[in-house]
Backbone bond lengths (Angstrom), bond angles and torsions (degrees), N, CA, C in turn:
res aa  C-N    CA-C-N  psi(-1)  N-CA   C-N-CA  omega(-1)  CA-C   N-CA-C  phi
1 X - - - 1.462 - - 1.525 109.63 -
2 X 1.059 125.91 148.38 1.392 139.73 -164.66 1.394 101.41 -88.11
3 X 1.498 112.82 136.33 1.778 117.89 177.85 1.384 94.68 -94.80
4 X 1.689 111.56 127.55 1.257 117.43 -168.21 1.382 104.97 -95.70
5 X 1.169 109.18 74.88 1.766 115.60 -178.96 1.807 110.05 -170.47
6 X 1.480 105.81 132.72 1.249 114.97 -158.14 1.465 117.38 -19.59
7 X 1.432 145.51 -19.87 1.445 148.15 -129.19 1.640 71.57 -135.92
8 X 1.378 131.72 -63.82 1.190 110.39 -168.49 1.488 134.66 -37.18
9 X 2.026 100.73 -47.32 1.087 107.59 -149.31 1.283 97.98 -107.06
10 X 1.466 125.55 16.41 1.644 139.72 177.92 2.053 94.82 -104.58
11 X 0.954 120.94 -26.50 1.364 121.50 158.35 1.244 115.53 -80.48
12 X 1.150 136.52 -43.51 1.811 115.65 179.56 1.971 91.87 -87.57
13 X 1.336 121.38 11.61 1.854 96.43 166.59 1.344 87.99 -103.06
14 X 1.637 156.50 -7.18 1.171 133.50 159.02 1.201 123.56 -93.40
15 X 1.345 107.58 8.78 1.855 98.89 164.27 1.411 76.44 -97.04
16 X 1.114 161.67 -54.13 2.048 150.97 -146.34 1.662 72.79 -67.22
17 X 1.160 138.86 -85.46 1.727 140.79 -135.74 1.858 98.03 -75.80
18 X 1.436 126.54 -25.68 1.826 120.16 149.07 1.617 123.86 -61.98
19 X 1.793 107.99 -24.90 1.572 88.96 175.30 1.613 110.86 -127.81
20 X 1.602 97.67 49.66 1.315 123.76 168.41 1.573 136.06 83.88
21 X 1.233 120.97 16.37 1.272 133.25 -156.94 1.506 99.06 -91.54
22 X 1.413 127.18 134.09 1.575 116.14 178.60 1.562 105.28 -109.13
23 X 0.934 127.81 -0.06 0.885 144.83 164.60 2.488 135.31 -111.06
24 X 1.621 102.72 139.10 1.591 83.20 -165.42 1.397 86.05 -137.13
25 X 1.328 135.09 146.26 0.928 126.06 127.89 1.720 136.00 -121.89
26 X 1.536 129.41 148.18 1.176 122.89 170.89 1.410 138.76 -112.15
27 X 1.238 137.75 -157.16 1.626 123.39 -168.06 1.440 81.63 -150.03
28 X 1.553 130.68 86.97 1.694 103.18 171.96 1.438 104.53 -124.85
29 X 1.162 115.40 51.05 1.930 128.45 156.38 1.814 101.21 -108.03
30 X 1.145 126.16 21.77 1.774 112.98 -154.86 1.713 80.79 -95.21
31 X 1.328 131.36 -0.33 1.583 113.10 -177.39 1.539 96.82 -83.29
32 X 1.537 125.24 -47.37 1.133 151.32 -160.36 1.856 93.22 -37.62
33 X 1.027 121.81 141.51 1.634 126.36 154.47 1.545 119.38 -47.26
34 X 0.879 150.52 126.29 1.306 128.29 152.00 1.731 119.14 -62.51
35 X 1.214 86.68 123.41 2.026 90.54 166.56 1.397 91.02 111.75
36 X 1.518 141.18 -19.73 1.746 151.73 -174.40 1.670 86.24 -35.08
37 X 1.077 104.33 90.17 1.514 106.87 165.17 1.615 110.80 -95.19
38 X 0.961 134.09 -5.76 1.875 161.27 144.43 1.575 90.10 -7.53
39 X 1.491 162.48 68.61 1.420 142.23 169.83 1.743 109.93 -24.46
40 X 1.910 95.80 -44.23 1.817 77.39 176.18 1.475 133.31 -84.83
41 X 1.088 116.74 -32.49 1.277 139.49 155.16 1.339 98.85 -38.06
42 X 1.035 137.01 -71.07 1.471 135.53 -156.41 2.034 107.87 -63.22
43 X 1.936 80.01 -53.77 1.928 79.51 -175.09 1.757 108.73 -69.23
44 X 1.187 130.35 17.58 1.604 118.57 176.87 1.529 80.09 -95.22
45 X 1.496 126.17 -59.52 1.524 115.68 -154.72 2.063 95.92 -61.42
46 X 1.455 108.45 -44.58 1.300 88.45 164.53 1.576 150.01 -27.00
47 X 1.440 99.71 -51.37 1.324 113.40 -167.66 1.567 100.19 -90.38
48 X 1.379 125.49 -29.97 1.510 128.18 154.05 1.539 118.79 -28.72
49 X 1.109 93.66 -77.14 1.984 121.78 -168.25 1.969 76.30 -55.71
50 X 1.283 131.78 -99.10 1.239 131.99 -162.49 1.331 95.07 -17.75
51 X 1.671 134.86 -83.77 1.496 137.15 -163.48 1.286 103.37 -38.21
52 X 0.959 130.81 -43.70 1.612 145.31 -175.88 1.802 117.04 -57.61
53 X 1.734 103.58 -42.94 1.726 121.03 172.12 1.725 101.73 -76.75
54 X 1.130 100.46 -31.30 1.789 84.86 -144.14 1.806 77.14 -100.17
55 X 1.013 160.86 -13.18 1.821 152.46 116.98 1.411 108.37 -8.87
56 X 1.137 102.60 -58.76 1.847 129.99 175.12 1.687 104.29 -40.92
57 X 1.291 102.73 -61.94 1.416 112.33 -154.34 1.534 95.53 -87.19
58 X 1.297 138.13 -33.64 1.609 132.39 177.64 1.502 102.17 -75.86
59 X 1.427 140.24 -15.40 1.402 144.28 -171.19 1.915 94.78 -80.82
60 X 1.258 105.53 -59.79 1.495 128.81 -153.35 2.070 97.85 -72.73
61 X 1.434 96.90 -40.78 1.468 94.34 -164.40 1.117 132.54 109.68
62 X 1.236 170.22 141.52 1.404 167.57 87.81 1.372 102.94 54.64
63 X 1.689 119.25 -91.81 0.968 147.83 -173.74 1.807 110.13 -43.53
64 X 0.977 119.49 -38.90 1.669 127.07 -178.84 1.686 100.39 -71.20
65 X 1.467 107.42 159.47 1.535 97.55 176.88 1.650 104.08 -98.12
66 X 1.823 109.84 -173.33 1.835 88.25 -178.74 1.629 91.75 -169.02
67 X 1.233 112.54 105.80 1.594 143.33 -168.72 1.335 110.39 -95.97
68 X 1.290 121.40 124.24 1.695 129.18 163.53 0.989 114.15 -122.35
69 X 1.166 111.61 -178.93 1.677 125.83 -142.43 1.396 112.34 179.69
70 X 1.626 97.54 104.55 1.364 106.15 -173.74 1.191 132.40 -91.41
71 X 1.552 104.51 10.97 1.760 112.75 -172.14 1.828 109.13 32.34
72 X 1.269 110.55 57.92 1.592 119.18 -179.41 1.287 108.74 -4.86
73 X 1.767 94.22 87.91 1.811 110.13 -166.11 1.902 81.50 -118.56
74 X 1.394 120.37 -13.76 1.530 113.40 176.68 1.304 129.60 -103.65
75 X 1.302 127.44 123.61 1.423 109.77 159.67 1.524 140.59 -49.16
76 X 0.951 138.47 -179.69 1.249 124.79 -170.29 1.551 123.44 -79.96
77 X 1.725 123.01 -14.70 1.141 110.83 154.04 1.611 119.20 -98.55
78 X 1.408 116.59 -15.16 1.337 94.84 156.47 1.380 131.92 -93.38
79 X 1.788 124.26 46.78 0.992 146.54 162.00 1.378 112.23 -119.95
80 X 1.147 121.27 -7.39 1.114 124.52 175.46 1.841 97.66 -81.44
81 X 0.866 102.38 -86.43 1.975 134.53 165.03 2.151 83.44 -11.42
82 X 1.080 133.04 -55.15 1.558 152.20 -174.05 1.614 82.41 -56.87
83 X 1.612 97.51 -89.08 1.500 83.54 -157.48 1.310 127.62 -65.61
84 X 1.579 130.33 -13.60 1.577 124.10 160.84 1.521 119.52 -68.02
85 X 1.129 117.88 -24.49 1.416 119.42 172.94 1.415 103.14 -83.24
86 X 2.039 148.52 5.46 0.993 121.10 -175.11 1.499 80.37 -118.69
87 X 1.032 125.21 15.61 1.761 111.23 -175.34 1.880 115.44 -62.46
88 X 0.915 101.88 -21.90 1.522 127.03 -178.25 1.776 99.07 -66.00
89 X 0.825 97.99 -42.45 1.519 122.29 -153.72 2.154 91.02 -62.51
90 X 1.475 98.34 -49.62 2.081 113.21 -177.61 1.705 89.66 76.62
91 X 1.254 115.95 56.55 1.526 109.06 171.64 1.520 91.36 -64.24
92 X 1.503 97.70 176.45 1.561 119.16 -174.25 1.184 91.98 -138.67
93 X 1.835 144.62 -4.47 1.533 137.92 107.04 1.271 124.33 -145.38
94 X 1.208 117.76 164.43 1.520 121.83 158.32 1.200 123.82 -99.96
95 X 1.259 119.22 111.06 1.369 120.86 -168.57 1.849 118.99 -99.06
96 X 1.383 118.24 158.58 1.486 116.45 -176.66 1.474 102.07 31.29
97 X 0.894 130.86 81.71 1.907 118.30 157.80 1.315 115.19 -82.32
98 X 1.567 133.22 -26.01 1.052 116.11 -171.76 2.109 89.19 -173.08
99 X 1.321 101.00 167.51 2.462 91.66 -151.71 1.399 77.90 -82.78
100 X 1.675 98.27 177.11 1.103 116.97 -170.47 1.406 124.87 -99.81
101 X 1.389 103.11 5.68 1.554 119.14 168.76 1.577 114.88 -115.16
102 X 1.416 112.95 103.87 1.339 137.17 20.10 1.796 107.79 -99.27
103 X 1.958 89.13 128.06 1.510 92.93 -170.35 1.672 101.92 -49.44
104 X 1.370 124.69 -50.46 1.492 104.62 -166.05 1.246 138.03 -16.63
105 X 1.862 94.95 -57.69 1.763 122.58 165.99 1.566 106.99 -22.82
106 X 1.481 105.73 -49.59 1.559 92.17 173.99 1.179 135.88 -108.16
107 X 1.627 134.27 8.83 1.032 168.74 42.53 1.929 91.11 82.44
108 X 1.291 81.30 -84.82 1.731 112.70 -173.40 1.522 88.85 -46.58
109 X 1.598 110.71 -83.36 1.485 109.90 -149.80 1.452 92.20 -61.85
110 X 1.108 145.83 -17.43 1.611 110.20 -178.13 1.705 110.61 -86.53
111 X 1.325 112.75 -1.63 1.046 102.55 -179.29 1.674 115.61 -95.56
112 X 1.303 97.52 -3.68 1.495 95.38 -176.95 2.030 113.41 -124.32
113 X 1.418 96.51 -10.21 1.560 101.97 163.96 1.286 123.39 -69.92
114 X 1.481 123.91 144.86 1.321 126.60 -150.61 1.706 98.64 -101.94
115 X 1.053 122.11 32.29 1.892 129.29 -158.00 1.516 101.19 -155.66
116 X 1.200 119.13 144.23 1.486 129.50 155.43 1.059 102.75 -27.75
117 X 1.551 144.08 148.93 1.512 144.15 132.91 1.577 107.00 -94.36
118 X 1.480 111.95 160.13 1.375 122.88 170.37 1.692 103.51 -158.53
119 X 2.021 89.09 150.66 1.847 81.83 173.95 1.886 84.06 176.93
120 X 0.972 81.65 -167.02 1.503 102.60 173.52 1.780 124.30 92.90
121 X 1.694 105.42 18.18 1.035 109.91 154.06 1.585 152.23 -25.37
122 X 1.196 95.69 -38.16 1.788 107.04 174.53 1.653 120.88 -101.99
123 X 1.625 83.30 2.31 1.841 83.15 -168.89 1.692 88.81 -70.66
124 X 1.697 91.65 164.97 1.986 92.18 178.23 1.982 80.38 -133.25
125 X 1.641 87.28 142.74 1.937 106.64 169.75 1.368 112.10 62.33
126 X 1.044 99.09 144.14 1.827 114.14 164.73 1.583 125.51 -49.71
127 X 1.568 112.75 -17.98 1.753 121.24 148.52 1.416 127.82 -71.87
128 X 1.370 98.70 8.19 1.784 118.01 -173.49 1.519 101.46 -119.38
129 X 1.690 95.59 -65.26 1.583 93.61 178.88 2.170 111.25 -66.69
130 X 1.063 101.29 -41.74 1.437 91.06 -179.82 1.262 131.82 -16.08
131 X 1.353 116.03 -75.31 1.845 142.83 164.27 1.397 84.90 -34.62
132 X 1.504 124.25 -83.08 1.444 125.88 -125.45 1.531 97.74 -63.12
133 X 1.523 113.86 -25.96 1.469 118.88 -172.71 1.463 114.28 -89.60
134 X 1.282 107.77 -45.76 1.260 93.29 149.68 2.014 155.92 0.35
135 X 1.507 73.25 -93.16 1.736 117.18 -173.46 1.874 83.18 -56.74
136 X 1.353 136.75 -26.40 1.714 115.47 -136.64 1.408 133.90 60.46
137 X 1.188 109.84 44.86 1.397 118.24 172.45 1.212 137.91 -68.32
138 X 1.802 99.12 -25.79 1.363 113.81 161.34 1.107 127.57 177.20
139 X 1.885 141.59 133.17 1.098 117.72 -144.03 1.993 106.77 -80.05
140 X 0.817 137.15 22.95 1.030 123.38 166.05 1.574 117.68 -150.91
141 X 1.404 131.21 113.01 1.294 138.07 -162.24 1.690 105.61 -78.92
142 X 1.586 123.11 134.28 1.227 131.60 -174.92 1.701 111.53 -119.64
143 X 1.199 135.51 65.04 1.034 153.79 -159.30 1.729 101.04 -84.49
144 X 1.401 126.50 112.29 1.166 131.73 -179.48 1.789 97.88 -90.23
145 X 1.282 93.37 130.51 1.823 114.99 178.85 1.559 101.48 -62.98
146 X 1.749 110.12 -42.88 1.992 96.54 -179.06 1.068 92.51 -91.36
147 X 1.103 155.39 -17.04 1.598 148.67 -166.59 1.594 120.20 -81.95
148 X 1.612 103.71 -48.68 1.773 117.81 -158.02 2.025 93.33 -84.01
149 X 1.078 119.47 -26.59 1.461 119.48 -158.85 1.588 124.08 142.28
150 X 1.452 109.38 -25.17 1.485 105.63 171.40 1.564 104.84 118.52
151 X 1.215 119.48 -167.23 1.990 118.71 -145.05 1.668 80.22 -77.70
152 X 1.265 115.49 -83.23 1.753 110.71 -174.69 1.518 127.65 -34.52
153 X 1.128 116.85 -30.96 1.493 123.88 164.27 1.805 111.08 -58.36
154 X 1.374 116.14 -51.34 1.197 121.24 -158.01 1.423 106.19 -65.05
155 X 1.690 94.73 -58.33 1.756 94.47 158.07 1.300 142.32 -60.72
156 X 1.193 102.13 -6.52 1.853 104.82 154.10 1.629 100.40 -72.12
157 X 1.263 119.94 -63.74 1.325 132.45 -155.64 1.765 93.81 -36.07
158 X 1.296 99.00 -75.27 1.702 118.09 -174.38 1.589 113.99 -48.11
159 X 1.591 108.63 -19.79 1.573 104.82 174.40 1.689 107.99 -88.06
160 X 0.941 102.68 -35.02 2.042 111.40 170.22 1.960 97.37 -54.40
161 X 1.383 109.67 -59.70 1.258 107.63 174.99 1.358 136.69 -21.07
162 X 1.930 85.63 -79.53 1.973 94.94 162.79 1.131 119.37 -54.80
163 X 1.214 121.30 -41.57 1.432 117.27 -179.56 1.705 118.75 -44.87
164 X 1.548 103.54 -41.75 1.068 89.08 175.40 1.954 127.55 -122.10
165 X 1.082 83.81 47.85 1.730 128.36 172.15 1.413 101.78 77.37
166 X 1.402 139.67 47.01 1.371 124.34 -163.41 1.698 97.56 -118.01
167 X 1.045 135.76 161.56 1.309 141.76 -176.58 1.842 94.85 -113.58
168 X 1.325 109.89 159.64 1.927 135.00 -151.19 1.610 86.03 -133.89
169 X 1.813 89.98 126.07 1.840 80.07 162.35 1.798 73.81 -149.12
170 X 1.177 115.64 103.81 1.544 136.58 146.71 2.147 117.28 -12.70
171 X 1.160 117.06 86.91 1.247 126.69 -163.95 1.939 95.56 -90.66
172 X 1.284 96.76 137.99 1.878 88.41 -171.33 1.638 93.46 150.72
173 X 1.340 124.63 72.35 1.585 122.26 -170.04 1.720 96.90 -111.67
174 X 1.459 116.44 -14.67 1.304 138.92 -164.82 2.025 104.39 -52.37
175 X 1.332 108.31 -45.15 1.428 109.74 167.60 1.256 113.13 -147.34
176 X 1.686 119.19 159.99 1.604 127.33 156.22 1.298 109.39 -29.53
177 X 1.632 115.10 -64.92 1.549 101.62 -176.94 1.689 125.98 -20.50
178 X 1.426 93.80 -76.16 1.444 137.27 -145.58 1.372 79.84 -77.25
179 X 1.490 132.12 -35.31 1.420 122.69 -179.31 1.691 115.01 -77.48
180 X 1.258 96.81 -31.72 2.011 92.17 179.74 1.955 108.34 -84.66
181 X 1.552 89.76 -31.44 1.847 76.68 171.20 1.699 117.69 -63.95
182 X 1.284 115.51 -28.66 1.905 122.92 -177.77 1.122 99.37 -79.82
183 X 1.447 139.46 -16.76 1.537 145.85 165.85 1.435 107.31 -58.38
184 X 1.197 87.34 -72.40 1.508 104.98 -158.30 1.681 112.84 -71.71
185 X 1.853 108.12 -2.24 1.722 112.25 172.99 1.622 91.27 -99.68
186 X 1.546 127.21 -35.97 1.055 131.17 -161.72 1.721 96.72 -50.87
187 X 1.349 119.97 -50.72 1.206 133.00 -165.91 1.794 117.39 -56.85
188 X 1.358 94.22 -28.45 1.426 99.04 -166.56 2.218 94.75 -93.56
189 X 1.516 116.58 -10.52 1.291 118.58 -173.19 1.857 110.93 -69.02
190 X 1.309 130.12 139.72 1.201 113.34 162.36 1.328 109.41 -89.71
191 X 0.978 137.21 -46.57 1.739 133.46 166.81 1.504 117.46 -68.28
192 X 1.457 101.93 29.11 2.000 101.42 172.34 1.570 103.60 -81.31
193 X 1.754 121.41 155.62 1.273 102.96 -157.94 1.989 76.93 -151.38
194 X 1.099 147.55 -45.90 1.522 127.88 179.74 1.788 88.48 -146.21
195 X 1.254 83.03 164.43 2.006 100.44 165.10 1.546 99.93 -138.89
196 X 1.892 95.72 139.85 1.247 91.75 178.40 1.487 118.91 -110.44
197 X 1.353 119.52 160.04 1.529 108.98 -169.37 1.603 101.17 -129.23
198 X 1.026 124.73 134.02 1.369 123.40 153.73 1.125 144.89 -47.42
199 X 1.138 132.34 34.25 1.578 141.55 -175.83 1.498 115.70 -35.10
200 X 1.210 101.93 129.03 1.693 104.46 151.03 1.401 91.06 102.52
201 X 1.174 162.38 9.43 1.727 152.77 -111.02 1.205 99.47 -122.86
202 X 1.286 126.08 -77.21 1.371 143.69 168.02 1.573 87.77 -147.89
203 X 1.827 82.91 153.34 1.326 122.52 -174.63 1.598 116.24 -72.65
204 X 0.821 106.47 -30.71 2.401 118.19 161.69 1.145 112.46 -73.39
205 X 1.386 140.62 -8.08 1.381 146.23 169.35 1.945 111.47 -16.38
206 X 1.963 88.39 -70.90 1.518 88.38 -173.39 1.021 132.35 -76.04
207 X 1.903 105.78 -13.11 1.384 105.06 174.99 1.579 120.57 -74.92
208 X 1.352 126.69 -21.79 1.379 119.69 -175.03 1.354 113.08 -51.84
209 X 1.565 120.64 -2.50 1.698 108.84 174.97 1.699 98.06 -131.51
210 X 1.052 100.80 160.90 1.462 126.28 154.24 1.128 145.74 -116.63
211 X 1.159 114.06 110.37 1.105 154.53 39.14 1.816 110.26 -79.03
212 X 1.080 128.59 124.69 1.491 128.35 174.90 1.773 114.43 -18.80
213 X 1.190 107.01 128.69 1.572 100.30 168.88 1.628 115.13 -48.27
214 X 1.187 121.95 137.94 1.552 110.51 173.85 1.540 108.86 -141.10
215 X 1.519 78.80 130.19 2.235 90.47 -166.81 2.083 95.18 -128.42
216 X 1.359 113.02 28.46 1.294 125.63 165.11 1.643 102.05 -34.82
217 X 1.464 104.48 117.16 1.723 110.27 159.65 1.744 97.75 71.59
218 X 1.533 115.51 30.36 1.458 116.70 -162.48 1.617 134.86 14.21
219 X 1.474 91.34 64.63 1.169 110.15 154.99 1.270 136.69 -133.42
220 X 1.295 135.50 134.50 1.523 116.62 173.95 1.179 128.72 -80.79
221 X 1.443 107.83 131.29 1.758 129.35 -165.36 1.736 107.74 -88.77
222 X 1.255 97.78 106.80 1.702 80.17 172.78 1.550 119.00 -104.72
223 X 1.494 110.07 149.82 1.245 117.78 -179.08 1.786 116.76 -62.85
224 X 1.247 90.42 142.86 2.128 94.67 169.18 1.537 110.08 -90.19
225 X 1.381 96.21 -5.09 1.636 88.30 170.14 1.384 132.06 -57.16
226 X 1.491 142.92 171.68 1.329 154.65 -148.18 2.065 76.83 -93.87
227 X 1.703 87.80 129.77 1.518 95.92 164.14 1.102 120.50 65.75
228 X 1.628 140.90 -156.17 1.016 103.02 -162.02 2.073 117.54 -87.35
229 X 1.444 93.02 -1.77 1.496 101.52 169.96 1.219 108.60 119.05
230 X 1.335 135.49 -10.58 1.450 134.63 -137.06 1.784 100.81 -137.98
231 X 1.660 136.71 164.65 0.962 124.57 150.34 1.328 101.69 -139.54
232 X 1.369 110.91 140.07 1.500 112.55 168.61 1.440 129.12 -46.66
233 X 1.014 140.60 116.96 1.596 144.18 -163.89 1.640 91.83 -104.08
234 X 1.407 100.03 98.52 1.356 137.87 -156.78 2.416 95.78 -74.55
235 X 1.413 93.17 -52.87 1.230 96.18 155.17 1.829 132.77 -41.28
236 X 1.266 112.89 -70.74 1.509 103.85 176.77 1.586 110.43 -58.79
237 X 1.185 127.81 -27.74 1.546 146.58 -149.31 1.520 77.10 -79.36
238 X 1.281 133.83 -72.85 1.218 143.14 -179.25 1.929 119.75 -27.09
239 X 1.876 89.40 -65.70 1.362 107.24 -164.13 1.813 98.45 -76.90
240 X 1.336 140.89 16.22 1.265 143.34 172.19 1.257 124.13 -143.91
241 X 1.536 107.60 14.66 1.561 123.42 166.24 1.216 128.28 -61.72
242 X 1.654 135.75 119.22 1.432 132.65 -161.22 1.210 103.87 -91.48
């Protein structure tokens, strides 16, 4: 399990940057309350989560990219206050800073944060994503494959996207499954732009499929096999069932 404090999470981004990943991202506001409207309360978990990125970013390097994720633990001015204090940081995005109801809330911060934004994980269908893409909510749409509606939904989602110049990065790190199906749609997207993977989680990760998940040189490999390539290995699925 990961020590949720700057030293922790600067050790699991150099085992990700030893078995090749050029890219990291982390979530280190998830202690924070959601809704901590507290200014002080809020700026300690602030200045935490920051110690926590910028560990991140001297581990990883310059050259590597370096993504956060705020599990919309901020309101909209202390997401604002977030993203001018991470500019230092050269994210490559800021993700969820604060929910999407009321979309404005995020509206605002993407229009005035100095970084990519991304989010929209929980939205479900193209009557969800529509508005949010719309309005500018954020430059890059994160549409979960079990969450938004499923493979044909997503590719609606991502065609509303391009359409209206936004780039798709497939949110779904939760399993192998769910990770080789967002692979393997990611591939077919022209405005697809990162996939994220869960590293480090538990150690049975790759075996729950077959052929083994494979993120060699951090990337995901997809199979040419019939469908999506993979079969559930019904065994581990078994022996790690809650």
């Amino acid at each position: 399990t990961i020590e949720r404090t700057p030293d922790g999470f600067a050790r699991m981004a150099g085992r990700a940057v030893q078995d090749g990943f050029d890219a990291v991202k982390l979530a280190p506001f998830d202690q924070m309350p959601p809704g901590a409207h507290d200014d002080t309360i809020a700026e300690g978990f602030l200045k935490t989560g920051l110690a926590c990125a910028q560990a991140v970013r001297q581990t990883i390097g310059s050259r590597r990219d370096l993504l956060l994720d705020a599990h919309s633990r901020f309101d909209v001015r202390q997401g604002l206050e977030l993203a001018t204090r991470a500019e230092a940081l050269k994210l490559f995005w800021l993700e969820e800073v604060t929910s999407a109801d009321p979309l404005e809330n995020l509206v605002t911060l993407n229009r005035n944060a100095p970084m990519l934004t991304a989010g929209g994980e929980s939205i479900y269908g193209v009557q969800g994503f529509y508005p949010y893409i719309t309005a500018g909510a954020v430059d890059v749409v994160m549409p979960d494959v079990k969450q938004c509606g499923g493979v044909a939904e997503m590719k609606n989602i991502a065609a509303i996207a391009q359409g209206a110049g936004l780039e798709i990065s497939p949110h779904g790190p939760a399993s192998p499954v769910g990770s080789i199906v967002a692979a393997q749609l990611a591939s077919t997207l022209p405005n697809f732009k990162i996939l994220e993977y869960a590293y480090g989680e538990v150690p049975w990760r790759a075996d729950l499929i077959d052929p083994p998940e494979d993120t060699s040189r951090g990337h995901a490999h997809v199979s040419d096999r019939p469908g999506w390539g993979i079969t559930l290995n019904q065994r581990v699925a078994d022996q790690y069932a809650l």
